[in-house]
C-alpha positions in Angstrom: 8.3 -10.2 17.3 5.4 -8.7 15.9 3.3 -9.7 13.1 0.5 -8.0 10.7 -2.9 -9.7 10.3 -5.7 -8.8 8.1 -7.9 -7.7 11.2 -5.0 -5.7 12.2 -5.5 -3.4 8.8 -9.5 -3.5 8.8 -9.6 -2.1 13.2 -6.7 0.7 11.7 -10.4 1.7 9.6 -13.1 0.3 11.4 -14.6 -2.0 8.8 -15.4 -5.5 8.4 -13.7 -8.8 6.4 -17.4 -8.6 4.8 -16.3 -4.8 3.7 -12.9 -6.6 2.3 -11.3 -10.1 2.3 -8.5 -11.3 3.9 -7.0 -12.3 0.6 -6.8 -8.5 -0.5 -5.9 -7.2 3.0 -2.8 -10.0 2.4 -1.9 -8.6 -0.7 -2.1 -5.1 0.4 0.1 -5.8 3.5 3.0 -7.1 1.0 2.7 -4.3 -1.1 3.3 -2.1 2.2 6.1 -4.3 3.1 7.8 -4.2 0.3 7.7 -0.1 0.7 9.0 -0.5 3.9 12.0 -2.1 2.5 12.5 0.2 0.0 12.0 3.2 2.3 14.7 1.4 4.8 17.0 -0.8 2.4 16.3 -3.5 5.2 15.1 -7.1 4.7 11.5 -7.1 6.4 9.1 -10.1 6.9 5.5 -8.6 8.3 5.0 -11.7 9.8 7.5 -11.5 11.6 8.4 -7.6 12.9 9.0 -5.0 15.1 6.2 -3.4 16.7 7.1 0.2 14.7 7.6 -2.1 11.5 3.9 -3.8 12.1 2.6 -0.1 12.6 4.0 1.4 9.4 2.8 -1.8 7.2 -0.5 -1.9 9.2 -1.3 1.7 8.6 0.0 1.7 5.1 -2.1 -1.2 4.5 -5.1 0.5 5.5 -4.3 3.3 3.4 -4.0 1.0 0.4 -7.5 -0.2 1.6 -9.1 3.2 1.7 -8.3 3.9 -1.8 -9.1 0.3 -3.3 -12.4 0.7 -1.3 -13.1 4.3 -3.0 -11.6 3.7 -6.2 -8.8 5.9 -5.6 -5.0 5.0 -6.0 -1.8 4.5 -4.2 2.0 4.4 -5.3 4.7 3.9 -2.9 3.3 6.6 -0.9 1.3 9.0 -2.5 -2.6 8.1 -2.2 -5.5 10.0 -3.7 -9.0 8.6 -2.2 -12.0 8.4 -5.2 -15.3 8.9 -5.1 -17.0 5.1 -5.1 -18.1 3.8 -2.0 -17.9 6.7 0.2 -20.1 5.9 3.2 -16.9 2.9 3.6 -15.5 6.4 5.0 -17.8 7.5 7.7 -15.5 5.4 10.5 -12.2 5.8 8.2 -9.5 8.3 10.3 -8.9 11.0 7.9 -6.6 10.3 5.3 -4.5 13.2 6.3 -4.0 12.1 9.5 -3.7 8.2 8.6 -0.5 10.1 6.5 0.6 11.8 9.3 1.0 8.8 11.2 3.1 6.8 8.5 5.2 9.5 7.9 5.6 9.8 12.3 6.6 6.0 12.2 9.1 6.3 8.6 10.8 9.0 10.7 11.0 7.3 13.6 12.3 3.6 11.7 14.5 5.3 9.8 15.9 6.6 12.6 16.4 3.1 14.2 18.4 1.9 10.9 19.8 5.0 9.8 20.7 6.8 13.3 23.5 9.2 14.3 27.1 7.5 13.8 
């Protein structure tokens, strides 16, 4: 089994625990877990995962972190990046592709759990 780490989060955007603390990162990951579950109606533990499971919490955690680190917002999973901070960006992914990728993984989770009968 797999398991998310707050280093996991900050390599998904290239910046350092000095950038943000492993105490946010932590709370973020939760938050994204708790999507997860939502998104799945399956009991998840992100410290203790599948590997497509760690990616979708990983990557949504990152997101989370892209708009707490520009002052923008995120709900479930629509994100809108501010305007604070933005050289934190200059070795972000874009956030259209960072999307692209958690909605790739949903797809492919949900069709683990919810596959053809």
């Amino acid at each position: 089994m797999a398991s998310v780490s707050a280093d996991d989060v900050r390599d998904a955007i290239n910046v350092s625990s000095a950038v943000i603390s492993d105490s946010k990162i932590t709370k973020m990951i939760k938050r994204a877990e708790v999507t997860l579950e939502l998104e799945t109606d399956e009991e998840i533990d992100y410290s203790s995962c599948t590997d497509a499971e760690k990616e979708f919490i990983t990557v949504l955690a990152a997101i989370y972190a892209v708009c707490y680190l520009t002052g923008g917002s995120a709900v479930g999973l629509s994100f809108s990046v501010g305007g604070q901070n933005v050289s934190v960006l200059s070795k972000v992914p874009p956030l259209e592709v960072l999307q692209a990728e958690l909605e790739r993984i949903l797809n492919g989770i949900k069709g683990v759990y919810f596959g053809t009968v």
